[in-house]
C-alpha positions as a Python dict, from the first residue, in 0.01 Angstrom:
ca = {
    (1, 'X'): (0, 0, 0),
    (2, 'X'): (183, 34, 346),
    (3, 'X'): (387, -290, 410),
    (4, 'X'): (418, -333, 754),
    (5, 'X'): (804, -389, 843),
    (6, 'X'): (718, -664, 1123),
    (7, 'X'): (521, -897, 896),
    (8, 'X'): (825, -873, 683),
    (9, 'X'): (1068, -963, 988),
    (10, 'X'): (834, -1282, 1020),
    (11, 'X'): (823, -1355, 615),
    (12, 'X'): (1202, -1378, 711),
    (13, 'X'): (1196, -1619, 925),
    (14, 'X'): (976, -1843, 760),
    (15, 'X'): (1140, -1873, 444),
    (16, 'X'): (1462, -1898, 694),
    (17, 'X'): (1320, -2170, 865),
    (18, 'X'): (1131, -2338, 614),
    (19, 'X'): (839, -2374, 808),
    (20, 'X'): (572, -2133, 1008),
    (21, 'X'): (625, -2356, 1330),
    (22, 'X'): (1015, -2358, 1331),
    (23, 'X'): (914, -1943, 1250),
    (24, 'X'): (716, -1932, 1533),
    (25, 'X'): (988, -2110, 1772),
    (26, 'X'): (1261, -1841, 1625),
    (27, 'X'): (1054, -1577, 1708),
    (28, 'X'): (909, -1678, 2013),
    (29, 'X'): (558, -1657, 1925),
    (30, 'X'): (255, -1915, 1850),
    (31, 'X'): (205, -2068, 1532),
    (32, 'X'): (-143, -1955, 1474),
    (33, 'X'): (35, -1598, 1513),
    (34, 'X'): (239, -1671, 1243),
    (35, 'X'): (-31, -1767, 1021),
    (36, 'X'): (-233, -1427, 1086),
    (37, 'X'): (100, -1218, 1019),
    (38, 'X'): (144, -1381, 683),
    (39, 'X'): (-250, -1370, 619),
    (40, 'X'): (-214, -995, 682),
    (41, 'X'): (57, -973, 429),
    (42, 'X'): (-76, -1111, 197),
    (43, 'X'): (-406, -947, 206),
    (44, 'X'): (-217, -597, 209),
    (45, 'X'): (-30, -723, -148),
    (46, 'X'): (-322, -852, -291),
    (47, 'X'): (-60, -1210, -338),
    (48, 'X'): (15, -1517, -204),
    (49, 'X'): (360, -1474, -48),
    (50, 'X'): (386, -1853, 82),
    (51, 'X'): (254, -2171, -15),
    (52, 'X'): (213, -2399, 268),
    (53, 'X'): (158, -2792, 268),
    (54, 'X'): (240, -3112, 494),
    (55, 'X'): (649, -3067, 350),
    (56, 'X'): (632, -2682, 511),
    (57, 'X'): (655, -2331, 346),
    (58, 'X'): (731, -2216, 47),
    (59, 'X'): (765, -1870, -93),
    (60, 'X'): (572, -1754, -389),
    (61, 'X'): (731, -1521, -639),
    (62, 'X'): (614, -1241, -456),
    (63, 'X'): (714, -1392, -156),
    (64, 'X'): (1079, -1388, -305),
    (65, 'X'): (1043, -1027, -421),
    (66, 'X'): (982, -939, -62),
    (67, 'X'): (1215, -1136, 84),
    (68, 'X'): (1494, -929, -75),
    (69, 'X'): (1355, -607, 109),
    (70, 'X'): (1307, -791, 435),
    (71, 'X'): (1640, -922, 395),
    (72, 'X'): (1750, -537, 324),
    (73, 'X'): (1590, -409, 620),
    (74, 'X'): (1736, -651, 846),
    (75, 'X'): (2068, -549, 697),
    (76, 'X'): (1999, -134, 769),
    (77, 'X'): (1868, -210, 1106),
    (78, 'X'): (2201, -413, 1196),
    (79, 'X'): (2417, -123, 1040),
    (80, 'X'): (2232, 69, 1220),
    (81, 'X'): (2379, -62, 1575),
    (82, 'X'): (2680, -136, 1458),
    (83, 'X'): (2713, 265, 1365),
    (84, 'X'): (2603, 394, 1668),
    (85, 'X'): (2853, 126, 1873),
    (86, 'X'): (3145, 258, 1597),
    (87, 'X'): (3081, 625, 1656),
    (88, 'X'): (3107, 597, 2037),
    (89, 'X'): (3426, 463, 1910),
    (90, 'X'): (3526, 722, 1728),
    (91, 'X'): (3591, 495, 1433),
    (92, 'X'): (3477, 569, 1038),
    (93, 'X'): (3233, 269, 982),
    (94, 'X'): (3191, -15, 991),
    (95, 'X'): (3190, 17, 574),
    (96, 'X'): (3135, -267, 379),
    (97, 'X'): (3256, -277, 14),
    (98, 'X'): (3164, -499, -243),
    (99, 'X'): (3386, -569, -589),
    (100, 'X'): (3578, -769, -804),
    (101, 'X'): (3926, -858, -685),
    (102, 'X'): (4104, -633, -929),
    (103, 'X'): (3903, -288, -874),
    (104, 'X'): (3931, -367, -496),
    (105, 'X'): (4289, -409, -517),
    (106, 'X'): (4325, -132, -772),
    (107, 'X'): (4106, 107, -535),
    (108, 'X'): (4128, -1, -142),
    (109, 'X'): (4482, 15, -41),
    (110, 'X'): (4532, 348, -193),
    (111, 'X'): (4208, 502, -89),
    (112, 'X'): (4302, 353, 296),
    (113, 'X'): (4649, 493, 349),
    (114, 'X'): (4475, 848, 208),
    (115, 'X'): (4257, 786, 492),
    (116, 'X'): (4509, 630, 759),
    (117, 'X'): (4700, 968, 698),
    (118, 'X'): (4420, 1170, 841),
    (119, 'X'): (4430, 1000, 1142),
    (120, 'X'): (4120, 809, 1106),
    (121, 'X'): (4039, 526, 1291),
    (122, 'X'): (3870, 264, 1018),
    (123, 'X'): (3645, 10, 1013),
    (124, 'X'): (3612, -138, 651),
    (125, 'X'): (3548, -465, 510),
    (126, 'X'): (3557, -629, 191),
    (127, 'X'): (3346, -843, -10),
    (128, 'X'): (3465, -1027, -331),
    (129, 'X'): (3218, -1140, -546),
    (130, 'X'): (3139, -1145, -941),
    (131, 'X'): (3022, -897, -1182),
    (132, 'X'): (2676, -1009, -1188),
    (133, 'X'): (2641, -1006, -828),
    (134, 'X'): (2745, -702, -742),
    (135, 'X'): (2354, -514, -793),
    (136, 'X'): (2192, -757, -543),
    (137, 'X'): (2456, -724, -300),
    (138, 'X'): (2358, -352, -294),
    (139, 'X'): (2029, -406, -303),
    (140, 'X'): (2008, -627, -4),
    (141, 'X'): (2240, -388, 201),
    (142, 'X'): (2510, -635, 241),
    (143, 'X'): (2690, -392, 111),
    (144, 'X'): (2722, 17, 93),
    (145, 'X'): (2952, 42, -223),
    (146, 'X'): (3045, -159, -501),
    (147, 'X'): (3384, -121, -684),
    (148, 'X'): (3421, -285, -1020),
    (149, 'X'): (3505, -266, -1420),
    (150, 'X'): (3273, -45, -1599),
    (151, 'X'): (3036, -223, -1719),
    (152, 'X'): (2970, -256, -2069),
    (153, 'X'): (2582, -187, -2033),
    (154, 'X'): (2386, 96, -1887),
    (155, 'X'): (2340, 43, -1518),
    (156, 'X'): (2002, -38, -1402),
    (157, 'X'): (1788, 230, -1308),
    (158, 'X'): (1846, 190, -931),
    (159, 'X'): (2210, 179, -938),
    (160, 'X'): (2440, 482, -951),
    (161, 'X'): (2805, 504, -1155),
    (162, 'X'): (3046, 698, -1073),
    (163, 'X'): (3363, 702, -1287),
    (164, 'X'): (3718, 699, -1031),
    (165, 'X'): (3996, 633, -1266),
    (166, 'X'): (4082, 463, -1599),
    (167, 'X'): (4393, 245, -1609),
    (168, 'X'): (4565, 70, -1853),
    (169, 'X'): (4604, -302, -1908),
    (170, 'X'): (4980, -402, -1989),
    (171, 'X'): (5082, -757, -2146),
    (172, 'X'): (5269, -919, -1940),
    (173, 'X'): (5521, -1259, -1929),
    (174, 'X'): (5775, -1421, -1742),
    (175, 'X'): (6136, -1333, -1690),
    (176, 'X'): (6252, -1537, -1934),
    (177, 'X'): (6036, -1514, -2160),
    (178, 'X'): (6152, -1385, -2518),
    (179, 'X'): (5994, -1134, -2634),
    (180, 'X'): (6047, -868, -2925),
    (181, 'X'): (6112, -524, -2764),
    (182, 'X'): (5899, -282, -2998),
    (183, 'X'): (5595, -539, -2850),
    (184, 'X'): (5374, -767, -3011),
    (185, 'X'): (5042, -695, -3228),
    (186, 'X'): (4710, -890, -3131),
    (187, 'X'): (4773, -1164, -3443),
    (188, 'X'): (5117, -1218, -3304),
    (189, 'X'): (5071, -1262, -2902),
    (190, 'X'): (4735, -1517, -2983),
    (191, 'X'): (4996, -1735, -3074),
    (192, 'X'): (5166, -1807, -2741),
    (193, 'X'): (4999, -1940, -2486),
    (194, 'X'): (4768, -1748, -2258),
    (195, 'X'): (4608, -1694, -1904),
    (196, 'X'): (4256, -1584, -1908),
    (197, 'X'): (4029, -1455, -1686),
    (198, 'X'): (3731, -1711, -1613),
    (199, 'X'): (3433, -1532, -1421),
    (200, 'X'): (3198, -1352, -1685),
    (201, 'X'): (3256, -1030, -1655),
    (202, 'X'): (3362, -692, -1773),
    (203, 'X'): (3755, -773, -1792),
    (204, 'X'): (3676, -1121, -1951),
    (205, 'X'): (3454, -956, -2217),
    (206, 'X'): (3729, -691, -2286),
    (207, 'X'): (3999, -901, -2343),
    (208, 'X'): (3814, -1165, -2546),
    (209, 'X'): (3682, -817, -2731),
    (210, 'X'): (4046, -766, -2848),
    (211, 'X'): (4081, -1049, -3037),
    (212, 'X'): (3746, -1105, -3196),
    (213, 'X'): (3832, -671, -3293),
    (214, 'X'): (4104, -829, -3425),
    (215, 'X'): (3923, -1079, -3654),
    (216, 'X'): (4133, -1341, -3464),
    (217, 'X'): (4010, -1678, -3265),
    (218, 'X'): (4133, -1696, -2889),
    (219, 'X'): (4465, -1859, -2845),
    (220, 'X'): (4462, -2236, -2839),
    (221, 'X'): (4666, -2281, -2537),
    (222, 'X'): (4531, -2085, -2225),
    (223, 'X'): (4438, -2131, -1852),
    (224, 'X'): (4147, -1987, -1706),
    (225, 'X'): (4174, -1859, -1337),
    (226, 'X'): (4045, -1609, -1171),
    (227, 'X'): (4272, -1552, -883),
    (228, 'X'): (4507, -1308, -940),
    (229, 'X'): (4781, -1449, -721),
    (230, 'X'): (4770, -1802, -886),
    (231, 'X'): (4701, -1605, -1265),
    (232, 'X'): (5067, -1404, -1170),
    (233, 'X'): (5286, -1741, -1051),
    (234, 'X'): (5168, -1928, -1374),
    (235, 'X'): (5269, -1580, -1595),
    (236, 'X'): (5610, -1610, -1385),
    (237, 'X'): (5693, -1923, -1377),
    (238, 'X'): (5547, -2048, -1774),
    (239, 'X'): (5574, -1890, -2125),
    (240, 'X'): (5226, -1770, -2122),
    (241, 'X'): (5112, -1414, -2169),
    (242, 'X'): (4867, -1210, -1961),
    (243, 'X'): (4717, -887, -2008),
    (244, 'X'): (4653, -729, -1620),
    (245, 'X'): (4546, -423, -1550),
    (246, 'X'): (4877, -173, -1471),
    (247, 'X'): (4824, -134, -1092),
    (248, 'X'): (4800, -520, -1026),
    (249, 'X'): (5180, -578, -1189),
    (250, 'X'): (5366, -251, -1162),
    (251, 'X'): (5508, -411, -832),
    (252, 'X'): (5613, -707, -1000),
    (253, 'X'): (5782, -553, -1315),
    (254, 'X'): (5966, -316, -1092),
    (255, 'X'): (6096, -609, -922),
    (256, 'X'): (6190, -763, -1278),
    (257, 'X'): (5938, -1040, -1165),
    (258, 'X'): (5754, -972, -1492),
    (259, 'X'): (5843, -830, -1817),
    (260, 'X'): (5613, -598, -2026),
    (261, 'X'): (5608, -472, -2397),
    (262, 'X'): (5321, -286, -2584),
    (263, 'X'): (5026, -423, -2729),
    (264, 'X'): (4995, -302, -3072),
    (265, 'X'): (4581, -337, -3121),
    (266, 'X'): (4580, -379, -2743),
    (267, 'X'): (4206, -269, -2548),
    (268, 'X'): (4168, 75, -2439),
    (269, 'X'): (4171, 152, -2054),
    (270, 'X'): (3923, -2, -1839),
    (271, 'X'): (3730, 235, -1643),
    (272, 'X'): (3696, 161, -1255),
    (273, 'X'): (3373, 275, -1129),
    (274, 'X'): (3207, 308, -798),
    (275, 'X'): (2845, 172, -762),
    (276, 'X'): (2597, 285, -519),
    (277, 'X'): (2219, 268, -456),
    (278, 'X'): (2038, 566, -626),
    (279, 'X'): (1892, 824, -415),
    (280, 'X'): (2035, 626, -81),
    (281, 'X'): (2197, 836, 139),
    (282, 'X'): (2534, 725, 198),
    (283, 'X'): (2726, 696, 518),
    (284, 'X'): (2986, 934, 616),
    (285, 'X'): (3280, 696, 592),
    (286, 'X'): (3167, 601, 231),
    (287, 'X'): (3115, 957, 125),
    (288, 'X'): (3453, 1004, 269),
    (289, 'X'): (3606, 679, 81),
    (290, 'X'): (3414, 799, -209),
    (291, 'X'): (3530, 1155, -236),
    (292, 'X'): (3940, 1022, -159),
    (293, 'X'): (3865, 721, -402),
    (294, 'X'): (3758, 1054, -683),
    (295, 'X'): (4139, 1151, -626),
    (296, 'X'): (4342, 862, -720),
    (297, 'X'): (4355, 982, -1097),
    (298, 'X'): (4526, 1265, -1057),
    (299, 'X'): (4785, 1101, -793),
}
């Protein structure tokens, strides 16, 4: 069953547009053409992709399923030019990464100034977004590689790991805060008050994992963010505890911004993982990022 790419490129529009005549005016075509092109398509998937009455169009669930793929295409078609316009640049990319705030800080900056020092002229951007949406953001092509947590489950069967570093997570407080210098045990620390991450996610199920390991209830007194910048200031400037991945404080406690003392009964090291379609063939700037990125442990 060969889809043909156009009728997808006019699915698009409808379910863009709500309508097969606002379609037809956004493609510049007749709205009886519209209706054959979707009559096609849905003769060659044996479905009803839209459902169409006096209110306008509506996709069917298989009408959603290839939406994603038109969607996708559209996406490869547009890296496509913007490749080809790069290269005559001489310039890596344009790349577009997808993560979760801490693996992108964690991964980027590093991984660019490797790449800076070759010379190379870049062209990355960066897409935050949670756990859950990282998959789809691959699948659609709005992005080329995704940089997050480990996660906990097996990676659907379309979706490629790669392990890049581990890193530890170190409790953290405020300059003033008093704490005992051989470090706290799990029992002790869910005492004071906390900040916690607040997305669902791989670091949120960590932490949480330490204290239920721990046959402990979450502290009573916490603050759920998920900004690191805003999560830091309230560490600094209250008597609450955090527990941050290394690279996203070490600035800080160098400073004497932050203080730090062991975990006793703290979580292992997160891993940091790349994520990338299976058997895609990636760019050259993200096999490049990728193969720097594979590096940064033994730094």
């Amino acid at each position: 069953m060969a889809i043909d790419p156009r009728l997808l490129r006019i699915l698009l529009a409808v379910a863009r547009e709500g309508s097969l005549s606002a379609a037809a005016t956004r493609l510049n075509m007749s709205q009886p053409s519209v209706s054959i092109a979707i009559a096609q398509l849905e003769d060659r998937i044996g479905q009803k992709a839209v459902n169409r009455d006096r209110r306008g169009a509506v996709l069917t669930r298989a009408g959603e399923t290839l939406l994603r793929h038109a969607q996708a295409i559209e996406n490869v078609l547009l890296q496509a030019e913007q490749d080809l316009r790069r290269q005559a640049e001489d310039a890596d990319g344009p790349l577009v990464i997808g993560g979760t705030t801490g693996a992108l800080l964690a991964i980027v900056p590093r991984v660019t100034a490797l790449l800076q020092a070759e010379g190379r002229i870049l062209d990355i951007s960066l897409r935050d977004a949670k756990d859950d949406d990282l998959a789809e953001l691959l699948r659609r092509r709005e992005v080329e590689l995704v940089l997050c947590p480990s996660p906990a489950r097996t990676p659907p069967q379309d979706i490629e790991e790669t392990l890049l570093l581990r890193e530890p997570f170190l409790l953290v407080a405020g300059p003033a805060a008093q704490l005992p210098p051989g470090g706290l045990t799990v029992l002790q620390a869910a005492s004071y008050p906390w900040v916690l991450p607040l997305a669902e996610g791989a670091t949120r199920r960590q932490v949480e994992a330490m204290f239920l390991s721990a046959g402990i209830p979450l502290p009573r007194s916490t603050v759920r963010c998920d900004l690191l910048s805003t999560m830091k200031e309230i560490v600094r400037h209250t008597a609450s505890l955090a527990l941050l991945p290394a690279n996203v404080v070490s600035d800080e406690i160098a400073a004497g911004l932050f203080k730090t003392v062991p975990l006793i009964g703290g979580p292992p090291p997160r891993g940091l993982v790349a994520l990338t379609l299976r058997n895609d063939s990636p760019s050259p700037t993200a096999r490049r990022f990728l193969a720097q990125a594979q590096t940064l442990q033994e730094l």
